[in-house]
N, C-alpha and C positions, 0 to 999 in steps of 0.2 A: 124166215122160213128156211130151213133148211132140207136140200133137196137132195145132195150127196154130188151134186155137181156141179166140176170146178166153174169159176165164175167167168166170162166170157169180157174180154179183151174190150175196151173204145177205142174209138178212131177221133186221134185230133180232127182231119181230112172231116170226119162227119158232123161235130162239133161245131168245126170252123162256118160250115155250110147252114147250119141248123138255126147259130146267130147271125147268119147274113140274109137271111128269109125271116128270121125276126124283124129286123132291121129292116128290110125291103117293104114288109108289109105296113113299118110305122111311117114311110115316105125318105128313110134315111139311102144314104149312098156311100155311108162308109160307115166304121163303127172304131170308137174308138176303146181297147181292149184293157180293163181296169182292173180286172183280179182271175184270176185263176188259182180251181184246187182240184188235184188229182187224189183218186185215193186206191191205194192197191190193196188187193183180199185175193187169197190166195187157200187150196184148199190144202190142207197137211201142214208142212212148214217149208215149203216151197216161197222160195223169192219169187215176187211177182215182177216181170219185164216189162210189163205195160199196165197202165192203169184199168180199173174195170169202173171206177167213176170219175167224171169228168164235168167241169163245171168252169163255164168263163162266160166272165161279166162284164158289160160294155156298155159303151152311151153309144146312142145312135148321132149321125151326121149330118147334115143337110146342106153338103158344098156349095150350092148354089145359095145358100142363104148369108153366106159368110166370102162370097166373091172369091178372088184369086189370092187374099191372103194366108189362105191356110194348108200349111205345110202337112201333109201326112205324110205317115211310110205304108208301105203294104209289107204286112207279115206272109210270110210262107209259112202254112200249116207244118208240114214237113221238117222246115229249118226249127222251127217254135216246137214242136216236138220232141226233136232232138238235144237242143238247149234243157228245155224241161226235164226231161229224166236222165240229163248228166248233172244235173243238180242233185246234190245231197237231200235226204230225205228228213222231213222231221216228224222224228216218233209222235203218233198221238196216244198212246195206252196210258188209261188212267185207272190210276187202283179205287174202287166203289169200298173196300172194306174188307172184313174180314169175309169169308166164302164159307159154307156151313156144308 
C-alpha cells in the first residue's frame, strides 16, 4: 500500500522487550538470541539510518531447569544495535524480468 509517507523508524529497545514478554509468557528467564534481519525502506532515494523492519529469533531458557551450569551473557539492546548497523549491508534486489 502505498501511502506517500515515509516509513517510520524500529526500536531495537522495543524489539528487545517484545521477545522478552514472549519469552516470559512461555515460562522462559532468558532467551537465547539465534537470528536477526533488519530491513531498511526508505522513501525517494534517501539512505535509510535505521531499520523500519526488524526481526530476531530466539529460544526460550528455563535457568533453573539447567542448574548453575549455564553460562549466558546479557546483550545491551543499544550496544547490539550499534554493532548491527555498523555492519555492511547486503543487497537483496532481485531482478523478476523484463518490466513492460
Amino acid at each position: 500500500m502505498r501511502t506517500g509517507m515515509a516509513p517510520l523508524p524500529v526500536s531495537y529497545q522495543q524489539a528487545f522487550e517484545q521477545l522478552l514478554k514472549a519469552a516470559s509468557a512461555r515460562g522462559g528467564e532468558a532467551i537465547v538470541l539465534r537470528g536477526h534481519e533488519a530491513q531498511f525502506f526508505t522513501k525517494g532515494a534517501r539512505i535509510a539510518r535505521r531499520p523500519t523492519f526488524l526481526e530476531l529469533r530466539g529460544s526460550v531458557v528455563n535457568l533453573q531447569a539447567h542448574g548453575q551450569g549455564c553460562n549466558l551473557v546479557e546483550l545491551d539492546p543499544v550496544e547490539f544495535e550499534h554493532e548491527a548497523l555498523a555492519r555492511e549491508g547486503e543487497s537483496l534486489e532481485h531482478s523478476t524480468g523484463v518490466a513492460f
